[in-house]
SEFIZA-3560 file (N, C-alpha, C; in Angstrom, 3 decimals):
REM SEFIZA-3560
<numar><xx>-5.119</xx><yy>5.762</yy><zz>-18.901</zz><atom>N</atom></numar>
<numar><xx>-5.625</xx><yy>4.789</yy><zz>-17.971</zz><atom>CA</atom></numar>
<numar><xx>-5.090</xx><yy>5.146</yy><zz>-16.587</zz><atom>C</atom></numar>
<numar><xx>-6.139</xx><yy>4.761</yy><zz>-15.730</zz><atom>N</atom></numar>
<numar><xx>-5.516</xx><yy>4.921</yy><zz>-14.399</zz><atom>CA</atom></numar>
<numar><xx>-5.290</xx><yy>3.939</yy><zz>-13.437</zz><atom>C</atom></numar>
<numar><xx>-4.433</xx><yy>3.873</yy><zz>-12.434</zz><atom>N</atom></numar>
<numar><xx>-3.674</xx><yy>2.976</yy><zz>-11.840</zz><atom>CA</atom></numar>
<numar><xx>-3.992</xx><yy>3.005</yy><zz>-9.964</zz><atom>C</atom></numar>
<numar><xx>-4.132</xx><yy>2.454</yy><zz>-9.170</zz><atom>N</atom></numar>
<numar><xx>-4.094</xx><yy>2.567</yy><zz>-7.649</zz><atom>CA</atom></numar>
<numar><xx>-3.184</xx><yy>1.594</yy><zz>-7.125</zz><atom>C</atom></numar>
<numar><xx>-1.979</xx><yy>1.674</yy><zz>-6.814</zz><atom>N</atom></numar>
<numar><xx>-1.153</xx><yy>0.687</yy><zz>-6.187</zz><atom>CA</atom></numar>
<numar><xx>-0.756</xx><yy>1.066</yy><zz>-4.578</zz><atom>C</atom></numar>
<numar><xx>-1.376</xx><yy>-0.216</yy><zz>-4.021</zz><atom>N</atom></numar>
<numar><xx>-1.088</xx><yy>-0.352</yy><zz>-2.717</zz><atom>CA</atom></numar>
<numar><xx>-0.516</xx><yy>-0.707</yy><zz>-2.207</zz><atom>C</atom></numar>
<numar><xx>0.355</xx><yy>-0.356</yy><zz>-1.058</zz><atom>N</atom></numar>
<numar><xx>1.487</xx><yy>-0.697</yy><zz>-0.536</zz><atom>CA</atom></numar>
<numar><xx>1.373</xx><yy>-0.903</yy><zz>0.837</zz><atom>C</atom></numar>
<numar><xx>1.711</xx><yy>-2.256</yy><zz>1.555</zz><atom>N</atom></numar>
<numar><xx>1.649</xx><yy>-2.820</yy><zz>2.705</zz><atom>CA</atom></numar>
<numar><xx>2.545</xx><yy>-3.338</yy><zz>3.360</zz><atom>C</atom></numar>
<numar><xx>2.958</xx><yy>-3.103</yy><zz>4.805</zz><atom>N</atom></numar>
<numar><xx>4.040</xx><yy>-4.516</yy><zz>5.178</zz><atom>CA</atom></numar>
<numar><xx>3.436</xx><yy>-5.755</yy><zz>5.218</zz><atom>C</atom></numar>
<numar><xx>4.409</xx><yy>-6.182</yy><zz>5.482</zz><atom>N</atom></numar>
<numar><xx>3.902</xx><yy>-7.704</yy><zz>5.333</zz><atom>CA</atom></numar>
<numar><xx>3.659</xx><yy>-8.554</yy><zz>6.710</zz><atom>C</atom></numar>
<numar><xx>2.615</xx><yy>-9.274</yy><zz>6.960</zz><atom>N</atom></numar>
<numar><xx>2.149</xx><yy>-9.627</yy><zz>8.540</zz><atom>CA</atom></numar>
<numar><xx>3.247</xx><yy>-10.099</yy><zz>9.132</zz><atom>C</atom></numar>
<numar><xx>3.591</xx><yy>-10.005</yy><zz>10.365</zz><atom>N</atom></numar>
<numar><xx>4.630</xx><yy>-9.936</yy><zz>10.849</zz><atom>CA</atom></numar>
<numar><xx>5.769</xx><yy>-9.403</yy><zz>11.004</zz><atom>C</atom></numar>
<numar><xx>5.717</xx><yy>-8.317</yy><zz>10.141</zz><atom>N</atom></numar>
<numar><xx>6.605</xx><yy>-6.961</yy><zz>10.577</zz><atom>CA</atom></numar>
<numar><xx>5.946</xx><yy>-6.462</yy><zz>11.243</zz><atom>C</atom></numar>
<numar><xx>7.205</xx><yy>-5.553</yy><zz>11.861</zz><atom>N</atom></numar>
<numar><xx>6.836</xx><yy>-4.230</yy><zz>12.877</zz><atom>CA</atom></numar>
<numar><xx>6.380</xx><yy>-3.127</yy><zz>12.541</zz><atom>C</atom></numar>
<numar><xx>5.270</xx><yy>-2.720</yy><zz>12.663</zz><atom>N</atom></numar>
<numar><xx>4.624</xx><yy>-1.522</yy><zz>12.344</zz><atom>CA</atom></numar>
<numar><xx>4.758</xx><yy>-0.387</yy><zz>13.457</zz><atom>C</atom></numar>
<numar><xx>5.874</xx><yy>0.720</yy><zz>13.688</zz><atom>N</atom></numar>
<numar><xx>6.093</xx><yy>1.323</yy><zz>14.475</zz><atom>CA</atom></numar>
<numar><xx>4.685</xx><yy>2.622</yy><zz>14.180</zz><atom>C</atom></numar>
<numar><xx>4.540</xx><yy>3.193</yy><zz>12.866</zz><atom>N</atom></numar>
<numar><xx>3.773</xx><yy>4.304</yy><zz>12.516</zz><atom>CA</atom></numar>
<numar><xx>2.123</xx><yy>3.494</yy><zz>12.885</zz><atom>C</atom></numar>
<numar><xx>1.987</xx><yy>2.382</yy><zz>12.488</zz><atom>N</atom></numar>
<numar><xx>0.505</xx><yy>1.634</yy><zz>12.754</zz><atom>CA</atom></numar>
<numar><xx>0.439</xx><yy>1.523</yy><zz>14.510</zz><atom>C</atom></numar>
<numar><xx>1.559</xx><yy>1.594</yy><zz>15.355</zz><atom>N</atom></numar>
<numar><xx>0.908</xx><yy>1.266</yy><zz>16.657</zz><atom>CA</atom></numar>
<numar><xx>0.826</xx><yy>2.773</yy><zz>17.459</zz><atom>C</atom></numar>
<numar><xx>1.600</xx><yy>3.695</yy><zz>16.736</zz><atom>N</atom></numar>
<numar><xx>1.583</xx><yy>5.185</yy><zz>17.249</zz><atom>CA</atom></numar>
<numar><xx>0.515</xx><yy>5.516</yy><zz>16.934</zz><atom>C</atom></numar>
<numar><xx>-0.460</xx><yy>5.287</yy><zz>15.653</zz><atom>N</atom></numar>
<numar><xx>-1.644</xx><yy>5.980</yy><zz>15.154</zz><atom>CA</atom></numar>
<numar><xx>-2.826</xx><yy>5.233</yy><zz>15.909</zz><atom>C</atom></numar>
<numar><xx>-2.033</xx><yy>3.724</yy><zz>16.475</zz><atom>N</atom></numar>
<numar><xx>-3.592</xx><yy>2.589</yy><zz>17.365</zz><atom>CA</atom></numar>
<numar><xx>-3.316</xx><yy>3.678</yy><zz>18.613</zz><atom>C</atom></numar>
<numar><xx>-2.298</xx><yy>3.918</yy><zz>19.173</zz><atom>N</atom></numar>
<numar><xx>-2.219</xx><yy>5.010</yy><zz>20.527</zz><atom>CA</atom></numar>
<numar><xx>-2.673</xx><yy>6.205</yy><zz>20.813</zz><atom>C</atom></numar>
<numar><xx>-2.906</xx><yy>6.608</yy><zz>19.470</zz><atom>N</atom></numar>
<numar><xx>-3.614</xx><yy>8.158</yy><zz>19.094</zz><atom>CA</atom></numar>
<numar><xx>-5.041</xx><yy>7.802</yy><zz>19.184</zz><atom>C</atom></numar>
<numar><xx>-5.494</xx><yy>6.422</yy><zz>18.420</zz><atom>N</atom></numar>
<numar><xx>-6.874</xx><yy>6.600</yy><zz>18.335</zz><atom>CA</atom></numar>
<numar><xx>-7.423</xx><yy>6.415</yy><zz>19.889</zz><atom>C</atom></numar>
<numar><xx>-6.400</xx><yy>5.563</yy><zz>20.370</zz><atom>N</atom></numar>
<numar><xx>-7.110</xx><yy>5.050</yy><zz>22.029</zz><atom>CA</atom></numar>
<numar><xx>-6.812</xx><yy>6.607</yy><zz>23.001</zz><atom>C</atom></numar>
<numar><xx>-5.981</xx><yy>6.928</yy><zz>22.620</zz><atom>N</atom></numar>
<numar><xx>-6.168</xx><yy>8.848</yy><zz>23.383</zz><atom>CA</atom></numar>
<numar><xx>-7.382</xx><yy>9.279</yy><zz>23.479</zz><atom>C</atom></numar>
<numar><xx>-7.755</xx><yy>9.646</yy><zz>21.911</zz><atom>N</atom></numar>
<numar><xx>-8.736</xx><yy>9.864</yy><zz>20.971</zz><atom>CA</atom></numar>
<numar><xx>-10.678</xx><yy>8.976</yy><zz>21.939</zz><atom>C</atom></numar>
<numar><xx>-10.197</xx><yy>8.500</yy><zz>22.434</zz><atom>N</atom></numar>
<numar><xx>-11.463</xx><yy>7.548</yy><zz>23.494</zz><atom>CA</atom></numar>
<numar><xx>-12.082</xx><yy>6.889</yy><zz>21.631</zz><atom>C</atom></numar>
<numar><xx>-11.131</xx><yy>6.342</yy><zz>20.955</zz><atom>N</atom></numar>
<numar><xx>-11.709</xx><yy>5.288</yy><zz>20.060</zz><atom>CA</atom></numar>
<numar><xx>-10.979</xx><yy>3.866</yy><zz>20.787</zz><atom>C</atom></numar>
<numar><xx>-11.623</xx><yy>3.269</yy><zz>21.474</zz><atom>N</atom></numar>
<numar><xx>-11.294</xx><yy>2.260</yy><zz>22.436</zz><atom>CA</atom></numar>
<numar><xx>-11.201</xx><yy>0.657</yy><zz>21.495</zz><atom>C</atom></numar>
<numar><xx>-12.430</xx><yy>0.417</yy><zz>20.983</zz><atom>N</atom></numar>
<numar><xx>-12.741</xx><yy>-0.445</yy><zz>20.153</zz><atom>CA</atom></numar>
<numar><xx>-11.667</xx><yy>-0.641</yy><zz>18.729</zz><atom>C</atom></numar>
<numar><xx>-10.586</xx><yy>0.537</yy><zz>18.646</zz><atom>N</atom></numar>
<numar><xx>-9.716</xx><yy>-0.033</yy><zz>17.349</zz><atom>CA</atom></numar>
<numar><xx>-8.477</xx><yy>-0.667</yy><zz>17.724</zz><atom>C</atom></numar>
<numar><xx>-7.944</xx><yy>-1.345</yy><zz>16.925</zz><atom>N</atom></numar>
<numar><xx>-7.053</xx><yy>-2.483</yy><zz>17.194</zz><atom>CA</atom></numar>
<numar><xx>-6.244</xx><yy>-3.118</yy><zz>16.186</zz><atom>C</atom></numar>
<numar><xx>-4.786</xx><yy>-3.402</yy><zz>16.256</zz><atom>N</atom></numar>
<numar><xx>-3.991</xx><yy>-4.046</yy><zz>15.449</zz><atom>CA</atom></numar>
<numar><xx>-4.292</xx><yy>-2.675</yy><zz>13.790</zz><atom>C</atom></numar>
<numar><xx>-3.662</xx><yy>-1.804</yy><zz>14.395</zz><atom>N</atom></numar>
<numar><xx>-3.416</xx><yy>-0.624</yy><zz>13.165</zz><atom>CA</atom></numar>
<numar><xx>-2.755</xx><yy>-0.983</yy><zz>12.203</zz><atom>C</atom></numar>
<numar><xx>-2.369</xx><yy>-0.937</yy><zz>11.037</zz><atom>N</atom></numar>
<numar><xx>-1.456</xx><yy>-1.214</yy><zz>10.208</zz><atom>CA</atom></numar>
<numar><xx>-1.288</xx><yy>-0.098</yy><zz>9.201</zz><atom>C</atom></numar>
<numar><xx>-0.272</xx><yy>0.329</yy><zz>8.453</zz><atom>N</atom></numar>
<numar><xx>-0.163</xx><yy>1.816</yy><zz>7.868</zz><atom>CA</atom></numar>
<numar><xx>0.612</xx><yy>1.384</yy><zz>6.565</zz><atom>C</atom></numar>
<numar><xx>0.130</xx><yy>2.053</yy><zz>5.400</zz><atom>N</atom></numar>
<numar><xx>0.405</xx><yy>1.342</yy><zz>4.256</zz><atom>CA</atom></numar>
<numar><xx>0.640</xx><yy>2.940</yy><zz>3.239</zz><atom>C</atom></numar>
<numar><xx>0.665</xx><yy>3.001</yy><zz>2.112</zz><atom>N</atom></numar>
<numar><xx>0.965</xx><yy>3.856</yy><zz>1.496</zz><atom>CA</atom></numar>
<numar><xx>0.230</xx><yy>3.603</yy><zz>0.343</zz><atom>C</atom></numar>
<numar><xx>-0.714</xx><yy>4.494</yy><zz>-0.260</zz><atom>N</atom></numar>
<numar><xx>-1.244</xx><yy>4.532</yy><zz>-2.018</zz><atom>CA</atom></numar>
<numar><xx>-0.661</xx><yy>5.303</yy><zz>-3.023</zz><atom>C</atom></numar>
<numar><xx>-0.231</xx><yy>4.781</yy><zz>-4.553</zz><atom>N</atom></numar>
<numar><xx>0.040</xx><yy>5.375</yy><zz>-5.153</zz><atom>CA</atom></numar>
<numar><xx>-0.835</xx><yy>5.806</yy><zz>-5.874</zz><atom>C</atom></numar>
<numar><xx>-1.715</xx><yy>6.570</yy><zz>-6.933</zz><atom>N</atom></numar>
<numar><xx>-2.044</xx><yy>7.103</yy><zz>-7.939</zz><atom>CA</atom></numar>
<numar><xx>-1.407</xx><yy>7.025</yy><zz>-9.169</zz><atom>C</atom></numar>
<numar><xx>-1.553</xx><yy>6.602</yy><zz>-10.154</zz><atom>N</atom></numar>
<numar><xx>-0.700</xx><yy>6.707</yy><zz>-11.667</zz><atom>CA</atom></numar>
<numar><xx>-1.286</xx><yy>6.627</yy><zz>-12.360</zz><atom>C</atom></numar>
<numar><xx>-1.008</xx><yy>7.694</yy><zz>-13.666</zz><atom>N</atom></numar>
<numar><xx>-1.892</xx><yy>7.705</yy><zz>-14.505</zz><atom>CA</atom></numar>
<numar><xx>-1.126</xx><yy>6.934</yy><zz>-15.814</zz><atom>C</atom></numar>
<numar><xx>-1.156</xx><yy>6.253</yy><zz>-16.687</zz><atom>N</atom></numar>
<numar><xx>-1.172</xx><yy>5.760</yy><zz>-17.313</zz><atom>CA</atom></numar>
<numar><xx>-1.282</xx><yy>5.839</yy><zz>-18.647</zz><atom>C</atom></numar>
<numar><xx>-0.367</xx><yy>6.362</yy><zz>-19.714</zz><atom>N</atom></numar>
<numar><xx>-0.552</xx><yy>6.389</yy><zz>-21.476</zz><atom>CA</atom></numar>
<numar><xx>-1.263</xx><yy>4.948</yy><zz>-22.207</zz><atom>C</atom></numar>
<numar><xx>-2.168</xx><yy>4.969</yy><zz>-23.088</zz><atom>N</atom></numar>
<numar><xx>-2.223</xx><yy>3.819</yy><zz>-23.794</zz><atom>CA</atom></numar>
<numar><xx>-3.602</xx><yy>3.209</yy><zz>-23.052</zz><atom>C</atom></numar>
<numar><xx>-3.964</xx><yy>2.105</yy><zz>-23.593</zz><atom>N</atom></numar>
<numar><xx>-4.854</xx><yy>1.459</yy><zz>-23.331</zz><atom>CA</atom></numar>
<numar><xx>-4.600</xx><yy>0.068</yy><zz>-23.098</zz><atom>C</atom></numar>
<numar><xx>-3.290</xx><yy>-0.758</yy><zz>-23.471</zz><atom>N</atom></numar>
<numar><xx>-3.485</xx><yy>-2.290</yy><zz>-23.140</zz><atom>CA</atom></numar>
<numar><xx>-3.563</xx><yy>-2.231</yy><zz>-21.738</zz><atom>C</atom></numar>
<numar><xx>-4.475</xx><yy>-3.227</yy><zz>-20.857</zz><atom>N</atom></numar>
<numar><xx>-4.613</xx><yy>-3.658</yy><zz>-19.416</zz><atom>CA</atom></numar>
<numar><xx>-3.036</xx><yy>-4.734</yy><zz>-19.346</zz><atom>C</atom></numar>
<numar><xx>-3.345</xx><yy>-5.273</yy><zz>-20.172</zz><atom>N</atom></numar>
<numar><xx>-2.167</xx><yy>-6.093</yy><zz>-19.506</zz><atom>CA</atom></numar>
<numar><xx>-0.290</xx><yy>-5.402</yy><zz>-19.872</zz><atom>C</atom></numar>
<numar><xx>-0.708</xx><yy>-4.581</yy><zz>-20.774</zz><atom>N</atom></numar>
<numar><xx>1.076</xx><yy>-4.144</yy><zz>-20.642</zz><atom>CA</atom></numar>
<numar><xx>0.974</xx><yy>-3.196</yy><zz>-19.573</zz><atom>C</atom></numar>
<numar><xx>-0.158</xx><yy>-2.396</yy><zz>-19.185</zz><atom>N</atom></numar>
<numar><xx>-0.118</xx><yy>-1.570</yy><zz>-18.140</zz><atom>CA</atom></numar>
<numar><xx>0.125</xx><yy>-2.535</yy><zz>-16.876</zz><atom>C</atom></numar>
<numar><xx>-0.264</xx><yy>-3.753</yy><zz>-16.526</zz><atom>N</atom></numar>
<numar><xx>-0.396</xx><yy>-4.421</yy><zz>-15.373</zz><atom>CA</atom></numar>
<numar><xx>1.040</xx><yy>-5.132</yy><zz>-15.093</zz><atom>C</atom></numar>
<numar><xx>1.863</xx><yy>-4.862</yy><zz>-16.271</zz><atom>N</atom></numar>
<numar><xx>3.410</xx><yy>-5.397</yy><zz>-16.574</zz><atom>CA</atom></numar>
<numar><xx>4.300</xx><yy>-4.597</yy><zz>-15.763</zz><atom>C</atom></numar>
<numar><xx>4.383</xx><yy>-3.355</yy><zz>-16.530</zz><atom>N</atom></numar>
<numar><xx>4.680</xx><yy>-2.110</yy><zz>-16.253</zz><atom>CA</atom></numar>
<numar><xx>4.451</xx><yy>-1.641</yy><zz>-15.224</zz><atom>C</atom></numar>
<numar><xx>3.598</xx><yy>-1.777</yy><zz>-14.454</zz><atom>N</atom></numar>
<numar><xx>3.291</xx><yy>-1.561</yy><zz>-12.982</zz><atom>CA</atom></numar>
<numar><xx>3.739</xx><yy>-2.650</yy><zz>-11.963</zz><atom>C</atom></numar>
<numar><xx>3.833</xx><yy>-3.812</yy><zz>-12.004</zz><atom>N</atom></numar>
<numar><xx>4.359</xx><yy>-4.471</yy><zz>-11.729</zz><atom>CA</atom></numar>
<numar><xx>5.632</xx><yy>-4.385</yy><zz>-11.393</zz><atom>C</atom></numar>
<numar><xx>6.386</xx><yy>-3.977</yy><zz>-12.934</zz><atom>N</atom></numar>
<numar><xx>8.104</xx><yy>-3.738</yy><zz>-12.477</zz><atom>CA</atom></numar>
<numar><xx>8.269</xx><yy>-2.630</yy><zz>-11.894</zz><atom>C</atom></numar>
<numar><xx>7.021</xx><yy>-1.519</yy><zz>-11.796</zz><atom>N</atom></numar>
<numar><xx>7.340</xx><yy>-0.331</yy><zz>-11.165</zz><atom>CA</atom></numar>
<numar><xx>7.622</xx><yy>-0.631</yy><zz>-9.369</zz><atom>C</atom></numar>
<numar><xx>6.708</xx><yy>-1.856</yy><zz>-9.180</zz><atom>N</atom></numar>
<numar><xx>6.506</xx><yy>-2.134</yy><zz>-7.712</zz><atom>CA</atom></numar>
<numar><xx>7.708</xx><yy>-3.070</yy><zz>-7.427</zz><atom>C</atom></numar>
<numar><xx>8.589</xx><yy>-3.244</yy><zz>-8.201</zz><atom>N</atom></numar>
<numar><xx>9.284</xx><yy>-4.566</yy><zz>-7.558</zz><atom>CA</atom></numar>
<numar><xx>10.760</xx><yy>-3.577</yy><zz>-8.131</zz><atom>C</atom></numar>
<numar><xx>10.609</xx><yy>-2.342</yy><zz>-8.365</zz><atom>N</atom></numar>
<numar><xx>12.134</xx><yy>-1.832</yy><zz>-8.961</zz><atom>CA</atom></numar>
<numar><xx>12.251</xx><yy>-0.464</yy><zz>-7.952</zz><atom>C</atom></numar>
<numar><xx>11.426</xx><yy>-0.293</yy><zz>-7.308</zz><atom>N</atom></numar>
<numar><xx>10.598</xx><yy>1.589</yy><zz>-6.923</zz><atom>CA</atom></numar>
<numar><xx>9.733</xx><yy>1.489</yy><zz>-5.722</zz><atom>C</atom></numar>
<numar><xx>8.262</xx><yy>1.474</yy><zz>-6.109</zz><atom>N</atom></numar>
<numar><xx>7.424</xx><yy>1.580</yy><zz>-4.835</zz><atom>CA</atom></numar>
<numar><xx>7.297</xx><yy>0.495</yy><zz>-4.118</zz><atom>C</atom></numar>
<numar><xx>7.713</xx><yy>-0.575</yy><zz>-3.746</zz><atom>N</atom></numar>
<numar><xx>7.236</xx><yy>-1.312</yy><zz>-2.916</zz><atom>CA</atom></numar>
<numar><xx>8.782</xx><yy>-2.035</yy><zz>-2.735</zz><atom>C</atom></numar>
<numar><xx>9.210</xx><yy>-2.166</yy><zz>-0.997</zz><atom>N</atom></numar>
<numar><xx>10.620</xx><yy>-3.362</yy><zz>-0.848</zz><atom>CA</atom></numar>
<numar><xx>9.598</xx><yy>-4.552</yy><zz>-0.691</zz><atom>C</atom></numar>
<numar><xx>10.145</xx><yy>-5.439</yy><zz>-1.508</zz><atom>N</atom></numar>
<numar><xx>9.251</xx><yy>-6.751</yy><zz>-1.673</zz><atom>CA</atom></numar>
<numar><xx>9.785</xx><yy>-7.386</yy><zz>-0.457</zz><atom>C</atom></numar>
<numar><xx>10.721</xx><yy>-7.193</yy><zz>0.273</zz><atom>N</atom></numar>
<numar><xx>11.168</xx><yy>-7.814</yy><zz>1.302</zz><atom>CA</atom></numar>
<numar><xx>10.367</xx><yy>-7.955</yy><zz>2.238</zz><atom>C</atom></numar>
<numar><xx>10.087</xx><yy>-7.016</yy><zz>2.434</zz><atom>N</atom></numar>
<numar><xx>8.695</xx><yy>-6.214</yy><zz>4.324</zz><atom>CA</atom></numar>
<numar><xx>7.454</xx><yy>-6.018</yy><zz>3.379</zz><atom>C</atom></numar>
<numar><xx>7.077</xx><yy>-5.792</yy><zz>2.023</zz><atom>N</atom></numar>
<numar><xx>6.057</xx><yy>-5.020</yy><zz>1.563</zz><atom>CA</atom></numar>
<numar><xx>5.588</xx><yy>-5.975</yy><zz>0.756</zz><atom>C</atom></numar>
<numar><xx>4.301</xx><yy>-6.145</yy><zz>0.919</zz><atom>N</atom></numar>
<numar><xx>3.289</xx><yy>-6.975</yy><zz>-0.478</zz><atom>CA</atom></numar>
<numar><xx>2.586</xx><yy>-5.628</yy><zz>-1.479</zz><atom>C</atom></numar>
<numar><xx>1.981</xx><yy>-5.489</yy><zz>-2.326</zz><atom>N</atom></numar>
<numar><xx>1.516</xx><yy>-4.570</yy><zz>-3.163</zz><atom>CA</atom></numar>
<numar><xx>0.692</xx><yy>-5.064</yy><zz>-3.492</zz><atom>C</atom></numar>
<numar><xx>-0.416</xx><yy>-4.784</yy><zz>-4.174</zz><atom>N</atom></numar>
<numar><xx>-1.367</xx><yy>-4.497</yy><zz>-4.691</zz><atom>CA</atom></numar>
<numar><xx>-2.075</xx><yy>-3.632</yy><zz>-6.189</zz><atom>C</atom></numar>
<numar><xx>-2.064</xx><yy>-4.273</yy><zz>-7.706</zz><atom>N</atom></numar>
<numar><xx>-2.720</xx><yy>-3.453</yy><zz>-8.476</zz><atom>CA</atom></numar>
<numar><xx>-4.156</xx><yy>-3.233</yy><zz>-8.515</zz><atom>C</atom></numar>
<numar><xx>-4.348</xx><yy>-2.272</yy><zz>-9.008</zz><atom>N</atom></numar>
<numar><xx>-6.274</xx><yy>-1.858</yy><zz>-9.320</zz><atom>CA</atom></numar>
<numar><xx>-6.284</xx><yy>-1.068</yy><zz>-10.426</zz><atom>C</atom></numar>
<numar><xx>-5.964</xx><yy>-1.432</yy><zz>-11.713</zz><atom>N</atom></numar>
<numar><xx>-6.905</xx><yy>-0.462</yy><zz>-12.872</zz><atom>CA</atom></numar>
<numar><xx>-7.938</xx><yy>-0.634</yy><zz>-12.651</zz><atom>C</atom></numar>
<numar><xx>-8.190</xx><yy>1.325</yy><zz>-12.978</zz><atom>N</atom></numar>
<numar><xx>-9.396</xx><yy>1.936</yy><zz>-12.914</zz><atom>CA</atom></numar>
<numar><xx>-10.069</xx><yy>2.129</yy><zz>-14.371</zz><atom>C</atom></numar>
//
């Protein structure tokens, strides 16, 4: 099974990499983009077939590993 976990700060943090990449695009004469935000995807592939022990398991992966729950919200998507 496969897995997409997304990784975000959380509104109201500081996004230093999201306002360098809004500064690039406005270089760039993309004038119209605004309030950048920069996040990270994981890929995982997954043994087995239960959805929900996989959605467990991914879960503690995000709250032990990929994601500081502090600044970061996450996101699952089995595929």
């Amino acid at each position: 099974m496969k897995a997409r976990v997304t990784v975000t700060l959380k509104n109201g943090v500081l996004d230093p990499q999201g306002k360098a990449i809004e500064g690039a695009l406005h270089a760039l004469d993309f004038g119209g983009v605004g309030g950048v935000r920069q996040g990270k995807v994981f890929d995982i592939e997954l043994e087995g077939t239960d959805t929900a022990k996989a959605r467990t398991d991914l879960q503690a992966m995000c709250e032990k590993l990929l994601a500081n729950t502090v600044i970061e919200n996450y996101a699952i998507e089995l595929m």
